[in-house]
C-alpha positions as CSV (number, residue, x, y, z in Angstrom):
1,X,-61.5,-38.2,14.3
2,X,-60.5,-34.8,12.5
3,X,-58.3,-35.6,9.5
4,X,-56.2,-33.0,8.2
5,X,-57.1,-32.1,4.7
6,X,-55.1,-30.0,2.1
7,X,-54.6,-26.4,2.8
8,X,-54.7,-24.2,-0.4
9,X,-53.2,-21.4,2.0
10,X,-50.7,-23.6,3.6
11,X,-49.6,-24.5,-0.1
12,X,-50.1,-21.7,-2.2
13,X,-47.4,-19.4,0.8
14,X,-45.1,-22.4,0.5
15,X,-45.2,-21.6,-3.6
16,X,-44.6,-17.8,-3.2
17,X,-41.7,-19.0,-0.7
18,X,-40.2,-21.0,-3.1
19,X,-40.7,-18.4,-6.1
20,X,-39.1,-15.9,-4.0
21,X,-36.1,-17.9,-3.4
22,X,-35.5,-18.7,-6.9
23,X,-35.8,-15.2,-7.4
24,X,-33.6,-13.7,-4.6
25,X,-30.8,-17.0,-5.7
26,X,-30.9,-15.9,-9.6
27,X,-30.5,-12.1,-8.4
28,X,-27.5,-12.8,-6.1
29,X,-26.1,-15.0,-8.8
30,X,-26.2,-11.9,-11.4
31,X,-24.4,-10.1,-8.8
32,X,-21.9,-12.5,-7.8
33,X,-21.3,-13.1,-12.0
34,X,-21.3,-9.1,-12.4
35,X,-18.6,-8.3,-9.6
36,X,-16.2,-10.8,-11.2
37,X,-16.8,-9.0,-14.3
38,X,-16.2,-5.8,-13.0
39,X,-13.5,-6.5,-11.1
40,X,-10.3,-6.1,-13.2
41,X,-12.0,-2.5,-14.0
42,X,-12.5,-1.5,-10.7
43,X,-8.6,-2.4,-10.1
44,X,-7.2,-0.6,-12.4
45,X,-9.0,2.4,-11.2
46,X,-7.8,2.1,-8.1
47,X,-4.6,1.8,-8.9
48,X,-4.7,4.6,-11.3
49,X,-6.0,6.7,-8.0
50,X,-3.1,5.5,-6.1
51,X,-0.7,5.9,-8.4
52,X,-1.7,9.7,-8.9
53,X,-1.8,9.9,-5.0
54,X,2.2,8.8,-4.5
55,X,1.4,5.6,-3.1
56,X,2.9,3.8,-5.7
57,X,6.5,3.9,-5.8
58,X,8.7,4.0,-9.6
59,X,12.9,3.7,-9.5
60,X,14.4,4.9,-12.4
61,X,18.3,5.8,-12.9
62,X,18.0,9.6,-13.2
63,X,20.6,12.0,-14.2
64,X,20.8,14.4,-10.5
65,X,22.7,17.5,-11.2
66,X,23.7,18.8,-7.0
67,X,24.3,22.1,-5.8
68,X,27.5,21.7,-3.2
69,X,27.3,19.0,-0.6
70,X,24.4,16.9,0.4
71,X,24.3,14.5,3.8
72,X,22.6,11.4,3.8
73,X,19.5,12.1,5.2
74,X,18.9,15.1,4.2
75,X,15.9,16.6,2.4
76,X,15.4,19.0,-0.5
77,X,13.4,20.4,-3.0
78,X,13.9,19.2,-6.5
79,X,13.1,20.6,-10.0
80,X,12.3,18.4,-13.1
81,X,11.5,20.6,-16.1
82,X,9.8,18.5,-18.9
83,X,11.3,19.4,-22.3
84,X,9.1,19.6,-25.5
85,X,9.1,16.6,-27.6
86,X,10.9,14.3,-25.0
87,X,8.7,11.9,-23.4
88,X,9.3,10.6,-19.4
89,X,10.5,8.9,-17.9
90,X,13.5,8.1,-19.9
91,X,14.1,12.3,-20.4
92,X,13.7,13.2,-16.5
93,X,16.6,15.1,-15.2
94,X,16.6,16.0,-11.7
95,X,18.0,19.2,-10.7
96,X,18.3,19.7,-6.9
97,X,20.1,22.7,-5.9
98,X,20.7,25.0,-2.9
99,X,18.5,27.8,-3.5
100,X,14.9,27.0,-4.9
101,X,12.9,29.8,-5.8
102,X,9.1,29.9,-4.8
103,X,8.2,29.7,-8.3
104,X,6.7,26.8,-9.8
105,X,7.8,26.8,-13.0
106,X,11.4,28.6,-12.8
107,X,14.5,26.9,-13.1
108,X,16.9,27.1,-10.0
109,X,19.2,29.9,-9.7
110,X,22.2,27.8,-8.6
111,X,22.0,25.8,-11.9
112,X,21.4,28.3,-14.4
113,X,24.6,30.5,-12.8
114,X,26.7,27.5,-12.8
115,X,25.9,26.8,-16.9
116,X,27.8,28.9,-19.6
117,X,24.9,31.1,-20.9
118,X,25.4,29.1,-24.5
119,X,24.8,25.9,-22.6
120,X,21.7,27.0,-21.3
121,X,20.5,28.6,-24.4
122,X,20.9,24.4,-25.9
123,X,19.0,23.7,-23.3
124,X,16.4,25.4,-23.4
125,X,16.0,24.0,-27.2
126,X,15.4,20.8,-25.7
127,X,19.3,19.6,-26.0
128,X,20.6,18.2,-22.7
129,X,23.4,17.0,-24.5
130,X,25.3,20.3,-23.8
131,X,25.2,19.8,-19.9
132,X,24.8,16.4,-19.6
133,X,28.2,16.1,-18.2
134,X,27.2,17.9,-14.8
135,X,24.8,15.5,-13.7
136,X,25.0,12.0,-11.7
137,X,23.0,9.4,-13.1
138,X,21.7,8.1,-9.7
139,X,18.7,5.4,-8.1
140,X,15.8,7.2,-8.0
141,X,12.7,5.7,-6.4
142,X,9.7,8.4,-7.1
143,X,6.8,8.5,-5.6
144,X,4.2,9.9,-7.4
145,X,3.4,10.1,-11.2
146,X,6.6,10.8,-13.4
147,X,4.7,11.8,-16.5
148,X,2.0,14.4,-15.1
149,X,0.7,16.5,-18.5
150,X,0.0,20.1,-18.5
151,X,2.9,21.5,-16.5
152,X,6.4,22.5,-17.5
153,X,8.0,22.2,-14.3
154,X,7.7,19.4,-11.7
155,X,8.6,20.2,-8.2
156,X,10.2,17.1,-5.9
157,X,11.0,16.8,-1.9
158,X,14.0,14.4,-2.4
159,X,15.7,12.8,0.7
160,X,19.6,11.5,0.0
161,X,20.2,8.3,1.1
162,X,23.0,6.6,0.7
163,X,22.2,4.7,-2.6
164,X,20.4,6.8,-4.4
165,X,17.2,9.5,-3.6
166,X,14.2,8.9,-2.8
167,X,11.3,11.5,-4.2
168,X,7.8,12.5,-3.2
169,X,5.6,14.2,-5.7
170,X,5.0,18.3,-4.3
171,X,2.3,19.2,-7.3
């Protein structure tokens, strides 16, 4: 009768299996070991990313200086001009009048024509001190970075609720 006898073939494939699942386990076990690793760093830049994008709310009590009457409900545009030498968001003023201009980086007509000129003259040395008393420290829950570098004027689409406002980042 025909006895079967060692294949080299048989066991020399059943080596190169065996090799090649050592290989592919120690491969996916670097990968496992380097995703875990990366992981917090990948997180953070997505939250950065999100954060940039508004998708990340921040509520800080915010002096709001407001031009006549504002509903609950309703929406408008918002100035924040960043003062020199006065970090966010602890120096954000909100100024949210009736009439915004077009313009970036000008300061709303409504609130400059209600200051004495002297007033705004402090003010624009970086004092709010001289006109603090016109403004309402209210809730505001932003959304949107609060301490975006390289502009000198931040432009807001507020919405009045009954609380407080609630702010989404326009550039």
């Amino acid at each position: 009768m025909w006895e079967a006898k060692d294949n080299p073939v048989a066991t020399d494939t059943a080596r190169k299996k065996s090799d090649f699942t050592d290989v592919m386990a120690r491969i996916m076990a670097l990968a496992f070991i380097a995703f875990w690793v990366t992981l917090p760093f990948w997180l953070d830049e997505a939250k950065i990313n999100l954060d940039e994008s508004g998708w990340i709310p921040h509520s800080h009590d915010t002096p709001v200086w407001i031009a006549g009457d504002w509903l609950t409900g309703e929406y408008r545009i918002c100035k924040m001009p960043l003062m020199p030498k006065h970090s966010l968001p602890s120096s954000a003023h909100l100024i949210c009048g009736e009439n915004i201009e077009q313009d970036a980086n000008s300061w709303p007509t409504d609130f400059i024509a209600s200051i004495p000129d002297h007033d705004f003259y402090e003010l624009m040395g970086s004092k709010w001190d001289t006109v603090e008393q016109r403004f309402h420290v209210l809730p505001v829950r932003y959304w949107g970075r609060i301490d975006r570098k390289g502009q000198l004027m931040l432009s807001w689409r507020c919405q009045r609720e009954a609380s407080g406002l609630e702010c989404k980042a326009l550039n």
